[in-house]
Backbone as a printed PyTorch tensor [residue, N CA C, xyz], in Angstrom:
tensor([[[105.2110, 111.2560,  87.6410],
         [105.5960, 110.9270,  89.0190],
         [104.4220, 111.2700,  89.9340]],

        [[103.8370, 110.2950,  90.9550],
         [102.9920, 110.7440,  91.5190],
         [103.5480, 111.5080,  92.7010]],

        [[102.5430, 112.1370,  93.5610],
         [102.8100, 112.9650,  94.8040],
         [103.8940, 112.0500,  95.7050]],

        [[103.5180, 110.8650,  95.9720],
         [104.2330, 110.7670,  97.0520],
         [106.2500, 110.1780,  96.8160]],

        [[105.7420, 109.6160,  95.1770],
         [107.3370, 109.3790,  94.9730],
         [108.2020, 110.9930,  94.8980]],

        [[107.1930, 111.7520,  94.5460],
         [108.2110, 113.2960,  94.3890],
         [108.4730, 113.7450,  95.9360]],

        [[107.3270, 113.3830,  96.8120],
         [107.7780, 113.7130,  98.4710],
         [109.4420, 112.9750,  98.4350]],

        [[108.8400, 112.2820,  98.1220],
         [110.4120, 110.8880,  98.6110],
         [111.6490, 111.1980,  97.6330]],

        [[111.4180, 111.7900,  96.8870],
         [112.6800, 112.2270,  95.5730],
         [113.0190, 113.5480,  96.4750]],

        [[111.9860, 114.9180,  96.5140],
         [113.1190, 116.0470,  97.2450],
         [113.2060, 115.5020,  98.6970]],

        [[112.8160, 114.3390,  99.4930],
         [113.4820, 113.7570, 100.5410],
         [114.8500, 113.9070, 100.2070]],

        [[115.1470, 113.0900,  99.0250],
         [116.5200, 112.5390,  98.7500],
         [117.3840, 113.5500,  98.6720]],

        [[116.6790, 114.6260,  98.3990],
         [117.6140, 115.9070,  97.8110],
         [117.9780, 116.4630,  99.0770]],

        [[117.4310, 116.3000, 100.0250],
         [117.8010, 117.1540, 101.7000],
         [118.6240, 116.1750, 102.3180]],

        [[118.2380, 114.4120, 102.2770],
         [118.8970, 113.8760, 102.9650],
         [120.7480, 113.9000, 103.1920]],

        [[121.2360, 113.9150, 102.0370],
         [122.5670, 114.2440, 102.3910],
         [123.0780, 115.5900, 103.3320]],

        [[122.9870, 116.7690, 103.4900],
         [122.7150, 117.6790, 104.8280],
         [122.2840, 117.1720, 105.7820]],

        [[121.4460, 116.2190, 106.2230],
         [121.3010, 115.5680, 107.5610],
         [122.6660, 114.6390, 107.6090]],

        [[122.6200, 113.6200, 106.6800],
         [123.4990, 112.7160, 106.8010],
         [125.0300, 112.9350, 107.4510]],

        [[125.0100, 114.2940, 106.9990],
         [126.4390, 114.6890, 107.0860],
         [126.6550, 115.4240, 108.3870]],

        [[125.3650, 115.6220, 108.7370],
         [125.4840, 116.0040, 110.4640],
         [125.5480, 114.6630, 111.7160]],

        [[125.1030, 113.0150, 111.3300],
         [124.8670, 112.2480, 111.5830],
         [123.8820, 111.7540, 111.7880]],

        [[122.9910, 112.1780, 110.9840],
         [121.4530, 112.1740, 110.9750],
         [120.7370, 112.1140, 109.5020]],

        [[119.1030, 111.5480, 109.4880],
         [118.2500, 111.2290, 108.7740],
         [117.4010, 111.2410, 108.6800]],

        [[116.2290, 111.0030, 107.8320],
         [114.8000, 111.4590, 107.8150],
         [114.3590, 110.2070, 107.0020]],

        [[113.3300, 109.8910, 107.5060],
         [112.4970, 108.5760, 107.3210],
         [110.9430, 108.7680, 106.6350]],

        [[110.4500, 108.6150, 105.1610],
         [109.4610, 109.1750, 105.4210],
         [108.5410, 108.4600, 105.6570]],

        [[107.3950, 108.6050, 106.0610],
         [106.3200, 107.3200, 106.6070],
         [105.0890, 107.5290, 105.9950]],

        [[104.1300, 109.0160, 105.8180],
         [103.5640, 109.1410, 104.8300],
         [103.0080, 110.1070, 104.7160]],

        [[102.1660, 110.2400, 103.3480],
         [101.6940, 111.6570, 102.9060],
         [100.0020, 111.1310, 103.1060]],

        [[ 99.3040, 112.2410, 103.9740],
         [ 97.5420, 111.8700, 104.3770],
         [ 97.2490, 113.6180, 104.2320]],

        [[ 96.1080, 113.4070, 103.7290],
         [ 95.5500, 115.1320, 103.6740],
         [ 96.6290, 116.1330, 103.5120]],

        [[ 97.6340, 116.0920, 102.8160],
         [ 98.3310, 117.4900, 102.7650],
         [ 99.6210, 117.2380, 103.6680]],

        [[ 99.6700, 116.3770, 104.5770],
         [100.2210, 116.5850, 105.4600],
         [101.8230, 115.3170, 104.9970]],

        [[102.9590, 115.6510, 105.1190],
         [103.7450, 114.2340, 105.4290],
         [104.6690, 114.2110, 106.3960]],

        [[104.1030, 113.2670, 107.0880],
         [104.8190, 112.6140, 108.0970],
         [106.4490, 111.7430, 108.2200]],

        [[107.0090, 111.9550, 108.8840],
         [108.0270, 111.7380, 108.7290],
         [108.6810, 111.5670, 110.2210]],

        [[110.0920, 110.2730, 110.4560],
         [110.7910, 110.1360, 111.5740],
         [112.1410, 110.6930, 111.1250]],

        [[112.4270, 111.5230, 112.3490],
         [113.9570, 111.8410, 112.2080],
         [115.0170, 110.4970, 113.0730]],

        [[115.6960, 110.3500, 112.4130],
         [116.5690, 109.2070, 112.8670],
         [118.3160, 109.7360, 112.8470]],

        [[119.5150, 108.7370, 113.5660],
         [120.3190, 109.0130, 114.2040],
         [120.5940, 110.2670, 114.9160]],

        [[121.5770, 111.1330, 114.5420],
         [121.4540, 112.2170, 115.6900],
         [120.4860, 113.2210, 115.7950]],

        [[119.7430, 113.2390, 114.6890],
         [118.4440, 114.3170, 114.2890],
         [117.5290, 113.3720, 115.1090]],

        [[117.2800, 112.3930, 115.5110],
         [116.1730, 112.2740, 116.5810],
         [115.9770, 112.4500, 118.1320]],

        [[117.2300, 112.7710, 118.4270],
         [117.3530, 113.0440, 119.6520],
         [117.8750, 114.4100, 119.9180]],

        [[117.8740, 115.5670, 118.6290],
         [118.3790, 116.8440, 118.4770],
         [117.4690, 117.6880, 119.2500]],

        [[118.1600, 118.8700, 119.9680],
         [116.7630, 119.7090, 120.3300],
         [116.3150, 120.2130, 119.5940]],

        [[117.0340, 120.3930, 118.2780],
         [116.7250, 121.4500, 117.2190],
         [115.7860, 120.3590, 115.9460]],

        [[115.4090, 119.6880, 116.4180],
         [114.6210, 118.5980, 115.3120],
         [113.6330, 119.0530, 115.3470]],

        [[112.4610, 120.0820, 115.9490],
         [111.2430, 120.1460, 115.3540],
         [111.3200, 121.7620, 114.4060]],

        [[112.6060, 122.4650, 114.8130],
         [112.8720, 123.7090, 113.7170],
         [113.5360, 122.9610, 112.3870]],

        [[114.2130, 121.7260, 112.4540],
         [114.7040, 121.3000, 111.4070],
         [113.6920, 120.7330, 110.8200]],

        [[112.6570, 120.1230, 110.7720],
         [111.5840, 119.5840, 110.3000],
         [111.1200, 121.4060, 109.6780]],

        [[110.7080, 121.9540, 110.5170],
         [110.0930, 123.1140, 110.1990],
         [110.5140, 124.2640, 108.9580]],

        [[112.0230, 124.3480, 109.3480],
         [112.9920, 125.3170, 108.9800],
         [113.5020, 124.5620, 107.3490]],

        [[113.4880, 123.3840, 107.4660],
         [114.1260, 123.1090, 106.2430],
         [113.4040, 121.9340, 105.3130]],

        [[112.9250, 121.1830, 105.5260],
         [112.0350, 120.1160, 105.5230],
         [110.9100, 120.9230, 104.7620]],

        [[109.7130, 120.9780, 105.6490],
         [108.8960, 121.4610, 105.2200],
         [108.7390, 122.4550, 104.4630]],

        [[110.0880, 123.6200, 104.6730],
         [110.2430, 124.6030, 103.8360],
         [110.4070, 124.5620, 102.1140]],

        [[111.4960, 123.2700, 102.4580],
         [112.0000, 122.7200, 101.0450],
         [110.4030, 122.1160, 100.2030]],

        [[109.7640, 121.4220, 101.1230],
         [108.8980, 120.2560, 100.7610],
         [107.3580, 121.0390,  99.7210]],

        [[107.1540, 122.0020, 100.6820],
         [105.8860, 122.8800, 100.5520],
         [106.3560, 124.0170,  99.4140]],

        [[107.5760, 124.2420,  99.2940],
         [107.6270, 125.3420,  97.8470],
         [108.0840, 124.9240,  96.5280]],

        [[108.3150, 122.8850,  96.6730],
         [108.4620, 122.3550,  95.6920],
         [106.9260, 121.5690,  95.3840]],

        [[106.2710, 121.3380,  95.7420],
         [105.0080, 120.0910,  96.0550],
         [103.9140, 120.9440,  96.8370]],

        [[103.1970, 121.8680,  95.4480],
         [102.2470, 122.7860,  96.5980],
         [101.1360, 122.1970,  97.1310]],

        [[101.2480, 120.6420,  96.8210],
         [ 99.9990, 119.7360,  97.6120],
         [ 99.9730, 119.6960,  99.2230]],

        [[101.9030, 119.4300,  99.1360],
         [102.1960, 119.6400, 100.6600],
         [101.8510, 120.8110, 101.3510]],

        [[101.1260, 120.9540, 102.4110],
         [100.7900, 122.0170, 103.5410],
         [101.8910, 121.8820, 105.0330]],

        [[101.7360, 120.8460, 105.0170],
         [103.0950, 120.4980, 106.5250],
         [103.7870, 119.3160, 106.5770]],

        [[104.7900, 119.5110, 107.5280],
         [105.4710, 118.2370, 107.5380],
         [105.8420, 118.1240, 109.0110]],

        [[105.0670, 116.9990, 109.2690],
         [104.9370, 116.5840, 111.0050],
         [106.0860, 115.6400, 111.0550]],

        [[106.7910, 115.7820, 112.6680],
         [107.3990, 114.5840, 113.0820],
         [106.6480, 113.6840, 113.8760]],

        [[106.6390, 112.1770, 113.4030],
         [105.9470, 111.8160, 114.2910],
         [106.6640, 111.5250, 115.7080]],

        [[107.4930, 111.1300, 115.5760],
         [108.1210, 111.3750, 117.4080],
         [107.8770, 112.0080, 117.9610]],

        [[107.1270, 113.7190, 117.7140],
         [107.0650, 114.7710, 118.7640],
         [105.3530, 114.5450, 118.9350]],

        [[104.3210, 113.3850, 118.3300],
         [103.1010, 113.6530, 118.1860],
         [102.6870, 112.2240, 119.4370]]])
């Protein structure tokens, strides 16, 4: 499996916890370490969307995939 289908596989593994809040995560892509990503339905207009990117996302992303270093939203950039 390369890097970016495994980004997009533990995507899959978080997405249901958003879903079930009314919300989603979009990923758009992996450049230098970094993957980018849109939060969509109620996670994009959350105040708490750049700790949820932070807090769980990236948390999940970076201690499964030690290529990953961060995970940006691009809506907040």
């Amino acid at each position: 499996m390369d890097i970016i289908d495994h980004i997009k596989f533990v995507i899959d593994k978080i997405r249901p916890f958003l879903v079930s809040d009314g919300g989603d995560v979009e990923f758009i892509k992996y450049e230098n370490g970094i993957v980018y990503v849109k939060l969509i339905g109620s996670c994009a207009n959350c105040a708490y969307g750049d700790s949820e990117i932070k807090d769980t996302i990236e948390s999940i992303l970076t201690s499964e995939i030690p290529e990953v270093l961060e995970v940006r939203n691009i809506a907040s950039e």
